[in-house]
The first five atom37 places (N, CA, C, CB, O) and aatype in JSON, in Angstrom:
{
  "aatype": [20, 20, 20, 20, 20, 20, 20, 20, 20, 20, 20, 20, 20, 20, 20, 20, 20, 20, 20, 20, 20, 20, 20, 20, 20, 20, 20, 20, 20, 20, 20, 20, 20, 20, 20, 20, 20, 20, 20, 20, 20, 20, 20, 20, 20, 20, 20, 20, 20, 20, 20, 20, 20, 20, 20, 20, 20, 20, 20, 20, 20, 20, 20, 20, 20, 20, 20, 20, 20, 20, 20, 20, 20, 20, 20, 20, 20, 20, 20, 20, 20, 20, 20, 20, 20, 20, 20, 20, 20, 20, 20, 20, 20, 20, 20, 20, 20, 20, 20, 20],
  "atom_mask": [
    [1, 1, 1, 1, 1],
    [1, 1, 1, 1, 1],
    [1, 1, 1, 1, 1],
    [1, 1, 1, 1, 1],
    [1, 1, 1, 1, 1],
    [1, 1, 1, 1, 1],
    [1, 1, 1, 1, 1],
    [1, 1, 1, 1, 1],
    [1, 1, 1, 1, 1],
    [1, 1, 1, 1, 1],
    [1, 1, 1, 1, 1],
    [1, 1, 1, 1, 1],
    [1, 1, 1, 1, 1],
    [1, 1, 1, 1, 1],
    [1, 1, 1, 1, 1],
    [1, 1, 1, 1, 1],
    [1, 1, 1, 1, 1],
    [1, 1, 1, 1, 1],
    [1, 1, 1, 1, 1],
    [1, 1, 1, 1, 1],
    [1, 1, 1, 1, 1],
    [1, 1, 1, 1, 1],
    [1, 1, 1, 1, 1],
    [1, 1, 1, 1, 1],
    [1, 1, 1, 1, 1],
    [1, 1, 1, 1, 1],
    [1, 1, 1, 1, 1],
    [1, 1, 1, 1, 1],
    [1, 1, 1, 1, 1],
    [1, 1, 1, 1, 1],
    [1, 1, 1, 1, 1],
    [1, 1, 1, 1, 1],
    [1, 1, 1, 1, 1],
    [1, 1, 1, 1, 1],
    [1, 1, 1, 1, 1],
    [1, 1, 1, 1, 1],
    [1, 1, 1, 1, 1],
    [1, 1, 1, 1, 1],
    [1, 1, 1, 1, 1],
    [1, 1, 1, 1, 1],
    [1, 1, 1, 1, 1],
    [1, 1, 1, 1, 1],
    [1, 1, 1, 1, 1],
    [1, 1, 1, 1, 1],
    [1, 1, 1, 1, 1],
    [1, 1, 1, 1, 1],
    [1, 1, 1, 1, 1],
    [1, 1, 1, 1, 1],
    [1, 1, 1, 1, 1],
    [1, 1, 1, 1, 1],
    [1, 1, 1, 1, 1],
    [1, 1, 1, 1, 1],
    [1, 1, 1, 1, 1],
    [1, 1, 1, 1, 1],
    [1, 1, 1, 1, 1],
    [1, 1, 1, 1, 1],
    [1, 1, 1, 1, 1],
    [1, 1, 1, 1, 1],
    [1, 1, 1, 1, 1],
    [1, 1, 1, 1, 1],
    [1, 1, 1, 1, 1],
    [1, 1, 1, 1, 1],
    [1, 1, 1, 1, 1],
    [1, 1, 1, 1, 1],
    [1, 1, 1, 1, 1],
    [1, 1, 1, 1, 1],
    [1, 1, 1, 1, 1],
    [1, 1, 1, 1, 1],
    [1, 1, 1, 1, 1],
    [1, 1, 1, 1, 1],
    [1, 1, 1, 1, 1],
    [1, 1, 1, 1, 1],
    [1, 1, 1, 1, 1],
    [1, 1, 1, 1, 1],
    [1, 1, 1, 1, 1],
    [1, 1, 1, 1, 1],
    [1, 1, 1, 1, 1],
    [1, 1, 1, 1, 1],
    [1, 1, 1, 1, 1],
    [1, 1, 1, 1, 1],
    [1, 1, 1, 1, 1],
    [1, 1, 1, 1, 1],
    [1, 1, 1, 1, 1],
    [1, 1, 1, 1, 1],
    [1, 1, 1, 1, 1],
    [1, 1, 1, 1, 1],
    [1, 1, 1, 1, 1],
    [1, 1, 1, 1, 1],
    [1, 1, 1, 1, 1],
    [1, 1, 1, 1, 1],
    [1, 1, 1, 1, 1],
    [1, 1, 1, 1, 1],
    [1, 1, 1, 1, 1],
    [1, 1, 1, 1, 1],
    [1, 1, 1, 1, 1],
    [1, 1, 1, 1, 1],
    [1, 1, 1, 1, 1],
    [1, 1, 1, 1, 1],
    [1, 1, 1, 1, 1],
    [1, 1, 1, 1, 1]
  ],
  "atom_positions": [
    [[6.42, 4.55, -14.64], [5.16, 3.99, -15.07], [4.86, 2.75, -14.24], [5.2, 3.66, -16.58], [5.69, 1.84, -14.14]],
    [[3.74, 2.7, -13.67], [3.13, 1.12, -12.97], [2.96, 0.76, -13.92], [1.86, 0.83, -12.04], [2.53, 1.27, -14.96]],
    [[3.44, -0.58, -13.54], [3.18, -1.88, -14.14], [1.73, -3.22, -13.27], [4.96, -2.53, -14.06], [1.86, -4.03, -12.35]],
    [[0.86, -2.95, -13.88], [-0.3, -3.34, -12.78], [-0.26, -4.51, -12.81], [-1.74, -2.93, -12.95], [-1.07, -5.02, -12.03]],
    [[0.54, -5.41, -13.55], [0.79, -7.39, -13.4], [1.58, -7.21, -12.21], [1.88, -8.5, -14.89], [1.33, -7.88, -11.21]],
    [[2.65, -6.22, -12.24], [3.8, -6.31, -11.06], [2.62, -6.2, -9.63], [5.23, -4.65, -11.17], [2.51, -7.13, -8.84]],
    [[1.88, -5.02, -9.51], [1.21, -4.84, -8.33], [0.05, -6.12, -8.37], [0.58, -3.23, -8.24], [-0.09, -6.73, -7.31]],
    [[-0.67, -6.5, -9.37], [-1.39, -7.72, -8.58], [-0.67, -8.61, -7.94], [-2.13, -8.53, -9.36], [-1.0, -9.15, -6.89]],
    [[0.66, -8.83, -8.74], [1.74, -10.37, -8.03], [1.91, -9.81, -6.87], [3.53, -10.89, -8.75], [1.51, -10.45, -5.9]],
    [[2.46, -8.64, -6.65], [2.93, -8.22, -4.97], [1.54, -8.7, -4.29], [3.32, -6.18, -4.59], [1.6, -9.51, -3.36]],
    [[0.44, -8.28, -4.67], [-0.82, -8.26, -3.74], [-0.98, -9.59, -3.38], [-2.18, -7.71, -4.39], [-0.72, -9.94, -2.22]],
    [[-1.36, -10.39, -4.21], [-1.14, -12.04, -4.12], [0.15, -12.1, -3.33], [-0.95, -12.91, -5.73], [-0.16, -12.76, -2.33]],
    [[1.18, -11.83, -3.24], [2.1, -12.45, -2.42], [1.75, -11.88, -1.18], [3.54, -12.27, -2.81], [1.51, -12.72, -0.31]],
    [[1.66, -10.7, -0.85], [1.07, -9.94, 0.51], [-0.16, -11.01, 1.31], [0.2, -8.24, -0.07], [-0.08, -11.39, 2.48]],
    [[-1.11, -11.31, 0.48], [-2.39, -11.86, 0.59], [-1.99, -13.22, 0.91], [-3.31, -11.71, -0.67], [-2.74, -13.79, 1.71]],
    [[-0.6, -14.12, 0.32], [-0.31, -15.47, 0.66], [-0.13, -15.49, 2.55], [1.22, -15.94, -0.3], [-0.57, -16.13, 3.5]],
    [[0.93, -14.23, 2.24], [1.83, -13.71, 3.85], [0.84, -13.65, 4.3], [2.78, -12.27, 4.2], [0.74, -14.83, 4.63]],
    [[-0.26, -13.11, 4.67], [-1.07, -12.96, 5.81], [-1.91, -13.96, 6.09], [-1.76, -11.9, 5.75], [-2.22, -14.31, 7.23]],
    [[-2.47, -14.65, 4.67], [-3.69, -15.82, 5.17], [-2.65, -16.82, 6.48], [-4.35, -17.18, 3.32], [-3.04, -17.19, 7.59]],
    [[-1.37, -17.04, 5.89], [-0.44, -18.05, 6.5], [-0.3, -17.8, 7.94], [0.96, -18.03, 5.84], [0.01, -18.77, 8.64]],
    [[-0.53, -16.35, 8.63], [0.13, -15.44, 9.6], [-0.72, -16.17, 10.93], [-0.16, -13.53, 9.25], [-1.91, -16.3, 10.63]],
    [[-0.47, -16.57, 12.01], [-1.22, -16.47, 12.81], [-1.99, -15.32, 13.2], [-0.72, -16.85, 13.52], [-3.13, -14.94, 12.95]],
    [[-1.46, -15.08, 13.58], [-1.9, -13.13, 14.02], [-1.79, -12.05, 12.25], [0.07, -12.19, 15.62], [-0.81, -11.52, 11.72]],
    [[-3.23, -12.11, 11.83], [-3.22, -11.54, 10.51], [-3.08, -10.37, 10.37], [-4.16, -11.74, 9.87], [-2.49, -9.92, 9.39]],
    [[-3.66, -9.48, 11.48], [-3.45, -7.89, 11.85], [-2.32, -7.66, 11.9], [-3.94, -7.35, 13.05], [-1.91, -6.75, 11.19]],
    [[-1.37, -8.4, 12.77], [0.04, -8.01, 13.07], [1.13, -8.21, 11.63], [0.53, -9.04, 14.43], [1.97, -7.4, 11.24]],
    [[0.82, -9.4, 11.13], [1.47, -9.32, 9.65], [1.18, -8.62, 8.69], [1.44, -10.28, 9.05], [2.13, -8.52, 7.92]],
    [[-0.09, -7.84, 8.25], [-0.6, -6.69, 7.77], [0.18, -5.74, 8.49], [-2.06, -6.55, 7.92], [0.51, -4.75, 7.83]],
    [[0.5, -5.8, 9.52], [1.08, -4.18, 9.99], [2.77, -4.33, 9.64], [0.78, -3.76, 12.09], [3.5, -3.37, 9.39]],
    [[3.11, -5.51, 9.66], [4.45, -6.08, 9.81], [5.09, -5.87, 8.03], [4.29, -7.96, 10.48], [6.28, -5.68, 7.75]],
    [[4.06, -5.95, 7.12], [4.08, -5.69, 5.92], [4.51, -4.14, 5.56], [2.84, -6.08, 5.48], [5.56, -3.63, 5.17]],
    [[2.83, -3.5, 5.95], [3.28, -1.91, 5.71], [4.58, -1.76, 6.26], [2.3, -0.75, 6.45], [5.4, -1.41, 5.42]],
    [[5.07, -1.92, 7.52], [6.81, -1.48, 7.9], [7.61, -1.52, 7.35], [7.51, -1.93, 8.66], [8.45, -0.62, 7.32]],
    [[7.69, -2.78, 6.61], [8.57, -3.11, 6.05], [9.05, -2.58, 4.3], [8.3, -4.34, 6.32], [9.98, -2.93, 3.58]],
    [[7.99, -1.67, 4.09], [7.93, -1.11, 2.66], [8.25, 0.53, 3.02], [6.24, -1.43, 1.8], [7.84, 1.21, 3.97]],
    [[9.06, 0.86, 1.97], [8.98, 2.59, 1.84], [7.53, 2.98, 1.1], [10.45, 3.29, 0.73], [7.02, 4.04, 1.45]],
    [[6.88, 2.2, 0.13], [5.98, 2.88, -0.45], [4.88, 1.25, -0.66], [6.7, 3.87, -1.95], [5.15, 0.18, -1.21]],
    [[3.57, 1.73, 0.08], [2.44, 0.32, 0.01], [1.34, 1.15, -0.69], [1.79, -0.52, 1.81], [1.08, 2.31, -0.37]],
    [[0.68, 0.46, -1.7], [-0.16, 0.94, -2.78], [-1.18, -0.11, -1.99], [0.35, 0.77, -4.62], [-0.84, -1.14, -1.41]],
    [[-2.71, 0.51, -2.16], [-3.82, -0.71, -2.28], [-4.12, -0.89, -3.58], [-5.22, -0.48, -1.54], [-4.08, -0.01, -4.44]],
    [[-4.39, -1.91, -3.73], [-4.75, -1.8, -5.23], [-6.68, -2.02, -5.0], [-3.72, -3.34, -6.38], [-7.09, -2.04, -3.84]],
    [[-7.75, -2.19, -6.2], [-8.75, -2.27, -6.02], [-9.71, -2.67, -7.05], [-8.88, -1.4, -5.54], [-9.58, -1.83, -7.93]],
    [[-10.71, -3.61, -7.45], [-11.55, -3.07, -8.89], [-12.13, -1.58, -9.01], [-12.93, -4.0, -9.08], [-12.41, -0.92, -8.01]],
    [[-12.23, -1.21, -9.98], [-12.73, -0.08, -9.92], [-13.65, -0.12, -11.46], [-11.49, 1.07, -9.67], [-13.85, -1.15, -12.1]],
    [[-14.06, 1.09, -11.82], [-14.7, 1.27, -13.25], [-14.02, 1.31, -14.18], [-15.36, 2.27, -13.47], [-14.38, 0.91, -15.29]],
    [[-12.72, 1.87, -13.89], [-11.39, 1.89, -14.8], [-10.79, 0.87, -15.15], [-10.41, 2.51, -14.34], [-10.01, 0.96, -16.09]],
    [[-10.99, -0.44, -14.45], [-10.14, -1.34, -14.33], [-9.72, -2.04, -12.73], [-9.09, -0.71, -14.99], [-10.11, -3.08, -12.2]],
    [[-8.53, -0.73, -12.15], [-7.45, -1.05, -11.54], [-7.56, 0.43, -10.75], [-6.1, -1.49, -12.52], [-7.1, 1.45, -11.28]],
    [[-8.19, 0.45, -9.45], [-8.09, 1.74, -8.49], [-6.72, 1.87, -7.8], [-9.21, 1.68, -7.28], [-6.21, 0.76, -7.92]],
    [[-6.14, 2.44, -7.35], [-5.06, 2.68, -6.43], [-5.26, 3.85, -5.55], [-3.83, 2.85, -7.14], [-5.8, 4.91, -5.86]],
    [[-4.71, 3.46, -4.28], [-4.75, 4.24, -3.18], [-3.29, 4.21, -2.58], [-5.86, 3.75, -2.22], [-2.52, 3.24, -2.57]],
    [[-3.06, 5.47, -2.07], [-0.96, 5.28, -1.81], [-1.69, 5.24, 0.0], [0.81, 7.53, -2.5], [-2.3, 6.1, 0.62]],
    [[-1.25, 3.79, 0.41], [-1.28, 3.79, 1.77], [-0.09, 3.93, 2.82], [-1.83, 2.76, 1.99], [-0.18, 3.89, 4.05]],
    [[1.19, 4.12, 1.95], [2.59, 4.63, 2.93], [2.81, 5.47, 1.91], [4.04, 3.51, 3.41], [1.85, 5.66, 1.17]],
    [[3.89, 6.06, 1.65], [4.75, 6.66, 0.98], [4.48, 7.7, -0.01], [5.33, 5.83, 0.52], [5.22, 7.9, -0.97]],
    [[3.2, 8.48, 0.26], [2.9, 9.34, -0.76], [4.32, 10.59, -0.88], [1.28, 10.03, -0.35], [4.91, 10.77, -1.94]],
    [[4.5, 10.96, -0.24], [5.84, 12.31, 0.23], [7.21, 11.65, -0.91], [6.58, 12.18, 2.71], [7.73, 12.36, -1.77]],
    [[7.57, 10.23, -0.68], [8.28, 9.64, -1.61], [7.57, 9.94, -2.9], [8.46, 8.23, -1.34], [8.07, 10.59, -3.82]],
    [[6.51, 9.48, -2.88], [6.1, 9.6, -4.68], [6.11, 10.9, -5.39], [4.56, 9.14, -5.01], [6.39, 11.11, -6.57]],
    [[5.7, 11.84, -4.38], [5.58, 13.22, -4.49], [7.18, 13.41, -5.05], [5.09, 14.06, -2.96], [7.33, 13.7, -6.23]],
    [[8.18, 13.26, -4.33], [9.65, 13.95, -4.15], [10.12, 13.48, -5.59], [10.76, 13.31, -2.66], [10.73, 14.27, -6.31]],
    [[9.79, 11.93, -6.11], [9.92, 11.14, -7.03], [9.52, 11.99, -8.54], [9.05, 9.91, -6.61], [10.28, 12.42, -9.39]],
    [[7.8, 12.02, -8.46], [7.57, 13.08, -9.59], [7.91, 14.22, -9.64], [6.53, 13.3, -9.84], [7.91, 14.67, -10.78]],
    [[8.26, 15.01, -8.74], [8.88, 16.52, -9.04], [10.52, 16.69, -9.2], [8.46, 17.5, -7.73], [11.3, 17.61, -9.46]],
    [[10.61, 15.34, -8.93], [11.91, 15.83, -9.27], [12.98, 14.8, -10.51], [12.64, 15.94, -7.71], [14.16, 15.04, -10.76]],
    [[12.26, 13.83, -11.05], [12.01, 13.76, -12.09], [12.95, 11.99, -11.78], [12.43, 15.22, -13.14], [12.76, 10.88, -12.28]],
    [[13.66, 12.35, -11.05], [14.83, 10.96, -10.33], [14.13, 9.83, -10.53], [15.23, 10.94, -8.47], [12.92, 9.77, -10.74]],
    [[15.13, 8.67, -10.43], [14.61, 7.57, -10.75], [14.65, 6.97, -9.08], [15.49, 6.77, -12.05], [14.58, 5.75, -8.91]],
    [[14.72, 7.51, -8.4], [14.98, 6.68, -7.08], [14.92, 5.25, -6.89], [14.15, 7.05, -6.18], [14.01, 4.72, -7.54]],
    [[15.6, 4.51, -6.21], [15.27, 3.73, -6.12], [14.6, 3.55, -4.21], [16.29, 3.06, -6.83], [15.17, 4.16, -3.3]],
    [[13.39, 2.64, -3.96], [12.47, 2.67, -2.95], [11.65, 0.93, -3.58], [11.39, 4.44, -2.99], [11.36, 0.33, -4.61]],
    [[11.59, 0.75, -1.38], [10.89, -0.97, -2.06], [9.32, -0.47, -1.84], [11.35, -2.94, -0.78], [8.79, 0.42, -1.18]],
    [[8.93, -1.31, -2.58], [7.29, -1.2, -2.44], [6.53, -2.47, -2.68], [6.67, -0.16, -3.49], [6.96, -3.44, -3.29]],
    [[5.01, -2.3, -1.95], [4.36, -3.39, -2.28], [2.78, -2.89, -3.09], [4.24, -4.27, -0.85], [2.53, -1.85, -3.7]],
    [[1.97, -3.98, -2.84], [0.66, -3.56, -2.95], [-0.26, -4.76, -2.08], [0.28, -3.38, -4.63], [0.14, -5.84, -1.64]],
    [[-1.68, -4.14, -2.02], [-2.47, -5.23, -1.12], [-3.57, -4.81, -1.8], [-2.54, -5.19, 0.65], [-3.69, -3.63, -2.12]],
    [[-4.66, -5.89, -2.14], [-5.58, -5.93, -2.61], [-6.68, -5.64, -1.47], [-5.55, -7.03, -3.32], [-6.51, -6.18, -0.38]],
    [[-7.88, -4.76, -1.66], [-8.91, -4.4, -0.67], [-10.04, -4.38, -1.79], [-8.63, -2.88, 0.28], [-9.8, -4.17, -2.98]],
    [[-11.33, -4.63, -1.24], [-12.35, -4.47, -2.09], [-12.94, -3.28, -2.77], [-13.12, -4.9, -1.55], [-13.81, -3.25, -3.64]],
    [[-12.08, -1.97, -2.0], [-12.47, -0.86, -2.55], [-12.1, 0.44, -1.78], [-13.79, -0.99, -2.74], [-11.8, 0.32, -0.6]],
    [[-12.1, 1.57, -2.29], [-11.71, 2.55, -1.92], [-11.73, 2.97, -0.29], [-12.32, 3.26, -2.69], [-10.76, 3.45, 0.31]],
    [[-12.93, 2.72, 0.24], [-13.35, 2.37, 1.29], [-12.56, 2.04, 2.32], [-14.0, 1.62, 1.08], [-12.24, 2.62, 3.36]],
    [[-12.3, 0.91, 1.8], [-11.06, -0.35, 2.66], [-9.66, 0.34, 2.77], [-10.68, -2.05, 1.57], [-8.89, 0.4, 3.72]],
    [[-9.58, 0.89, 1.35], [-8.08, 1.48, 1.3], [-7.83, 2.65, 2.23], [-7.72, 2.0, -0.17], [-7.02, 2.7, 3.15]],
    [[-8.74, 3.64, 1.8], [-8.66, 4.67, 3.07], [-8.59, 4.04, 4.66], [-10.06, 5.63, 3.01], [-7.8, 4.54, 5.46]],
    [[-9.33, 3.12, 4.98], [-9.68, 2.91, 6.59], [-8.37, 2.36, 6.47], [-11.12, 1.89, 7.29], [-7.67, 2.95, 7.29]],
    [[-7.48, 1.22, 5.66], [-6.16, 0.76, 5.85], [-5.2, 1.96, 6.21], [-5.7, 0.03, 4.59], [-4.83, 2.12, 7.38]],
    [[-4.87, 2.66, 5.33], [-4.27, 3.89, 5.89], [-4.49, 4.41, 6.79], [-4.29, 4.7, 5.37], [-3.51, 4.62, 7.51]],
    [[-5.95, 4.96, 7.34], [-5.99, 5.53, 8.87], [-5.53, 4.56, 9.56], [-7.37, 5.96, 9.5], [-4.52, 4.7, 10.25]],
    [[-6.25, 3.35, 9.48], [-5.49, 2.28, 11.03], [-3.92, 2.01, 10.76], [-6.33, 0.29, 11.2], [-3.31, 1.44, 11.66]],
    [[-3.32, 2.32, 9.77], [-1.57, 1.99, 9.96], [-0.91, 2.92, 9.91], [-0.83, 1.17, 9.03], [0.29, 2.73, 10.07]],
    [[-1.34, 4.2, 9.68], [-0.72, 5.72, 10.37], [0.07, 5.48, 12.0], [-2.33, 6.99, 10.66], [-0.23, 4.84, 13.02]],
    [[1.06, 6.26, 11.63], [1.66, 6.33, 12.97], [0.65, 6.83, 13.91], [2.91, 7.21, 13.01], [-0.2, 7.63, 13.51]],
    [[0.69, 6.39, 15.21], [-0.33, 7.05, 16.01], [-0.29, 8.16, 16.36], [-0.53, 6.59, 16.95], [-1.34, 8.54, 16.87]],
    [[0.9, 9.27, 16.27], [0.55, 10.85, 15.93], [-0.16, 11.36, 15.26], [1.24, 11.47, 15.54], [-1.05, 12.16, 15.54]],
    [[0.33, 10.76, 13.84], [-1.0, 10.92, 12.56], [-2.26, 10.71, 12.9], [-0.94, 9.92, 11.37], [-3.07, 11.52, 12.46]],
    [[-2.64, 9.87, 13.56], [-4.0, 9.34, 13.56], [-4.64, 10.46, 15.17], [-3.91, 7.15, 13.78], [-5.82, 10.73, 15.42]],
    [[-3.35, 10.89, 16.01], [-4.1, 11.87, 16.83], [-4.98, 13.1, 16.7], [-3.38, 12.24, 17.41], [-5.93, 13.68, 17.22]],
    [[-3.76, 13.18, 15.27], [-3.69, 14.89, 14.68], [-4.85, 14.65, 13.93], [-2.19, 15.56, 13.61], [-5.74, 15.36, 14.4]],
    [[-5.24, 14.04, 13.05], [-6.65, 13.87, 12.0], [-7.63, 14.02, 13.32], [-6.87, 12.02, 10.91], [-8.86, 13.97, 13.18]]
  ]
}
């Protein structure tokens, strides 16, 4: 079960890391690497949108097979669905992004 206090604090901490970053692109990218599984988080109508911007195949393997795995993860706040998708295309490995 998400815990959505846990993913705003990650986002805020993500969001501290980068304002601080000289190079903000590169610490945004330096972030996603460093996680097995990066969520965007978002407002939405519901509340709280989410978009899986690394690690969907983990989450997948996770719910079907019922395991508690353990995997690090973060989240990053974007203004909206929008944002979250284009985050994922631009931090796809660049095979991924050939093949689309």
């Amino acid at each position: 079960m998400l815990d959505f206090n846990e993913l705003r604090e990650l986002a805020a901490d993500v969001r501290v890391f980068v304002d601080i970053a000289e190079d903000k692109a590169e610490a945004l990218r330096a972030v996603i690497a460093a996680y097995d599984v990066v969520l965007a988080i978002f407002p939405s109508g519901e509340g709280m949108g989410l978009h899986v911007v690394k690690g969907g195949e983990i989450l997948d393997r996770i719910a079907s097979s019922r395991t508690h795995a353990i995997y690090s993860h973060t989240a990053i706040a974007v203004p909206d669905l929008e944002h979250a998708e284009v985050l994922k295309h631009l931090t796809a490995a660049v095979d991924q992004r050939i093949a689309a």
